[in-house]
N, C-alpha and C positions, 0 to 999 in steps of 0.2 A: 783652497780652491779645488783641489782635484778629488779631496771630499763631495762637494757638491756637484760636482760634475758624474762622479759615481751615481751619485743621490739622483741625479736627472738624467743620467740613462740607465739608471733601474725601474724610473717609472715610466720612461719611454717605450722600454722593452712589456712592461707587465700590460700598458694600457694597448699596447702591438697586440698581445696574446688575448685581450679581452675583445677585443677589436676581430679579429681575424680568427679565432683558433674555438670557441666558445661552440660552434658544433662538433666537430672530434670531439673536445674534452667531455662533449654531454655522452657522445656515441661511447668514451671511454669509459664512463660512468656507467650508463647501458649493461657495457660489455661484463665489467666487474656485477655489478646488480643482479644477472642473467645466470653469474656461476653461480654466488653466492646463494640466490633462492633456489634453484637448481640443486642442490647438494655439490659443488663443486668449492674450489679453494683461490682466492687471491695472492697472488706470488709478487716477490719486489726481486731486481736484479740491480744490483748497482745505479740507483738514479744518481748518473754523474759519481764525483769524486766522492762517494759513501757516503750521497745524499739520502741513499733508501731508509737509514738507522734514521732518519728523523720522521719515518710514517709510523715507527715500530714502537709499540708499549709508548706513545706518547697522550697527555691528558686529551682530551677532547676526538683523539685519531679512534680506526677504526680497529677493532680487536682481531676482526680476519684478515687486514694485512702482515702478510707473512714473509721471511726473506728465505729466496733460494739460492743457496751456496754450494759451492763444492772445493775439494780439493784432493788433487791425485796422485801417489805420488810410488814413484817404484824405487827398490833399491838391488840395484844389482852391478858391484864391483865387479868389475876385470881390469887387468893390467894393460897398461900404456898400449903394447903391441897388439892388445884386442878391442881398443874403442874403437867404434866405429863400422863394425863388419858390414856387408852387406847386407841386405831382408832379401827374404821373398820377395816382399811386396814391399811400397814406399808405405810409411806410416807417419800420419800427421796427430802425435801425441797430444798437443793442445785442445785440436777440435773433436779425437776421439776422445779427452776428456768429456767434453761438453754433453755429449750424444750420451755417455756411458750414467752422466751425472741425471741427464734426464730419462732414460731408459731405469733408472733403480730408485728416483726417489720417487716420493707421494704426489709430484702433478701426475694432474689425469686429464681424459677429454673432457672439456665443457669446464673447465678453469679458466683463470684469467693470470694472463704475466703481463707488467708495468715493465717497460727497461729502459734506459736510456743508453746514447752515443753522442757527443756533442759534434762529430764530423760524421760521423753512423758511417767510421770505415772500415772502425775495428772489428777484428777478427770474433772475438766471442761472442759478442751480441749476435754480430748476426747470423753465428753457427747454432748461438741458443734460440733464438727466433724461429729460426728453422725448424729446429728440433723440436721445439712444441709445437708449434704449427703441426709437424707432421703427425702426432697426435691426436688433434684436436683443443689444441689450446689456445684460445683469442689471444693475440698478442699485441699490446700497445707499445711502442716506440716514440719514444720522444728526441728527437734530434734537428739542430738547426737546419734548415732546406738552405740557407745561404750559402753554409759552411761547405757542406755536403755536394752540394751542386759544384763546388770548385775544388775538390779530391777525387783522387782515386782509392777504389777500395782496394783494403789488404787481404780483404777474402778469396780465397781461390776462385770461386763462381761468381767473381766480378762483380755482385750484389752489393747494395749497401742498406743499412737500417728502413731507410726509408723505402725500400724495395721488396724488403720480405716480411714487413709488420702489417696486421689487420686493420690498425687505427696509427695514424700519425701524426704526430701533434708538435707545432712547429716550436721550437725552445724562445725564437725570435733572439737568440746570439748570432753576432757578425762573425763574418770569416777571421779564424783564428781566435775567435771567443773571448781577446781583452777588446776591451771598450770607450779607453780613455786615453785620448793623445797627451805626451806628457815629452816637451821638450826636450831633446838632447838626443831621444830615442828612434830608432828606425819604426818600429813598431808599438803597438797601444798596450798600457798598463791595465790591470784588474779584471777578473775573467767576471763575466755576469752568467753564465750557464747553469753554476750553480745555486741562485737565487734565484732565476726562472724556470726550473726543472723541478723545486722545490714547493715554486707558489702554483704551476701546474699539475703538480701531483695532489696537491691540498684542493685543488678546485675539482680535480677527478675525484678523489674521496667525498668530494659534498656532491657531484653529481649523482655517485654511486649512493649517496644517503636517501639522495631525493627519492629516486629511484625505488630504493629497497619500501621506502613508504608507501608510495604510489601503489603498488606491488602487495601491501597491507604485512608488510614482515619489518618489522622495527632490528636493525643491527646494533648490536652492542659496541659502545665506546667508551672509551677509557676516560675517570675521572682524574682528578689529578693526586698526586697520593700526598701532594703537601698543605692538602685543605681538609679540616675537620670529616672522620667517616669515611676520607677516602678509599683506603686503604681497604674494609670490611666492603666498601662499592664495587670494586674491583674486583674482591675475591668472589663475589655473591654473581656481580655478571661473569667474570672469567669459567665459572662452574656452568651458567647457565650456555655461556658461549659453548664448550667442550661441549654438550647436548647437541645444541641446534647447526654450529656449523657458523653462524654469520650473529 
């Protein structure tokens, strides 16, 4: 039974998102569409629990989705009576990660970043948000309004996802993001975030197809590499891709 209860509030939620959400997701289409033909680049940040790896190198997906990661990492021993000394100044290592990770790679103005938050409280997204934005980077945010609306952010500047993205596009998860009352418990079992952050992201890449057509510029995607040809398909658009960019 709690199978099928799954099964019917995942379709609850998707037919929410088709229902309500269906102008963002085109606007977010648009937005990716506009880099792409543009000479610009589409960027993925963690949709949800490293849901971004299923836009990446997958058959039918888009070849210019791209994942932007980083990691920072210093090393400098001292002994027990020197951790901790005072700074000059206070220094927020985490978010000067973010800033440094976007100040040195390959986004640029007039790119596109996909990210998601499912409470949009946490700290990186929305220091990454920011920081392309302050370049010129359109930024979409996917994160529940329910969830959202009933936290506070961890961010210093009090902001939350839903606050500093250019497009927002609502995931349609409940507060706390499990789904499924299940006796015995205080709280609901099975989180749906990550099935709707997923079937979201898939409806922005076919906006952004539409788009690129419309536009007269065909993007390149990925065949599947376990069907006869695929493979030589791939490599022949992958080359053609590195050219054009989209």
């Amino acid at each position: 039974m709690l199978a099928e209860r799954y099964a019917e509030a995942a379709r609850a939620a998707i037919d929410k998102i088709e229902r309500t959400q269906m102008d963002n997701i085109r606007r977010a289409g648009d937005a990716i569409a506009a880099a792409l033909a543009n000479g610009g680049a589409f960027w993925l940040y963690r949709i949800g629990h490293g849901g971004d790896m299923d836009f990446l190198h997958r058959a039918g997906g888009l070849m210019a989705a791209r994942s932007f990661s980083f990691r920072f990492e210093v090393s400098s021993p001292v002994p027990e009576a020197l951790k901790g000394r005072p700074r000059p100044q206070a220094v927020d290592a985490e978010l000067e990660a973010v800033r440094l990770a976007v100040r040195s790679s390959e986004m640029r103005s007039g790119d596109a970043l996909m990210l998601a938050s499912v409470s949009g409280r946490n700290r990186v997204p929305v220091e990454l948000a920011l920081a392309a934005r302050e370049i010129g980077v359109a930024v979409i945010g996917l994160t529940s309004t329910e969830y959202t609306s009933r936290v506070e952010s961890l961010h210093p500047s009090g902001r939350k996802l839903c606050d500093v993205a250019d497009i927002v596009i609502d995931s349609c998860a409940p507060f706390g993001d499990a789904c499924v009352e299940v006796p015995g418990y205080e709280h609901r079992a099975l989180p749906i975030s990550g099935l709707t952050h997923i079937a979201i992201g898939w409806m922005v890449c076919a906006a952004a197809i539409e788009r690129m057509l419309a536009l007269g510029k065909q993007p390149h995607i990925y065949q599947s590499v376990n069907r006869p040809g695929g493979v030589e398909y791939n490599q022949r658009a992958e080359a053609e891709y590195e050219k054009l960019g989209y």
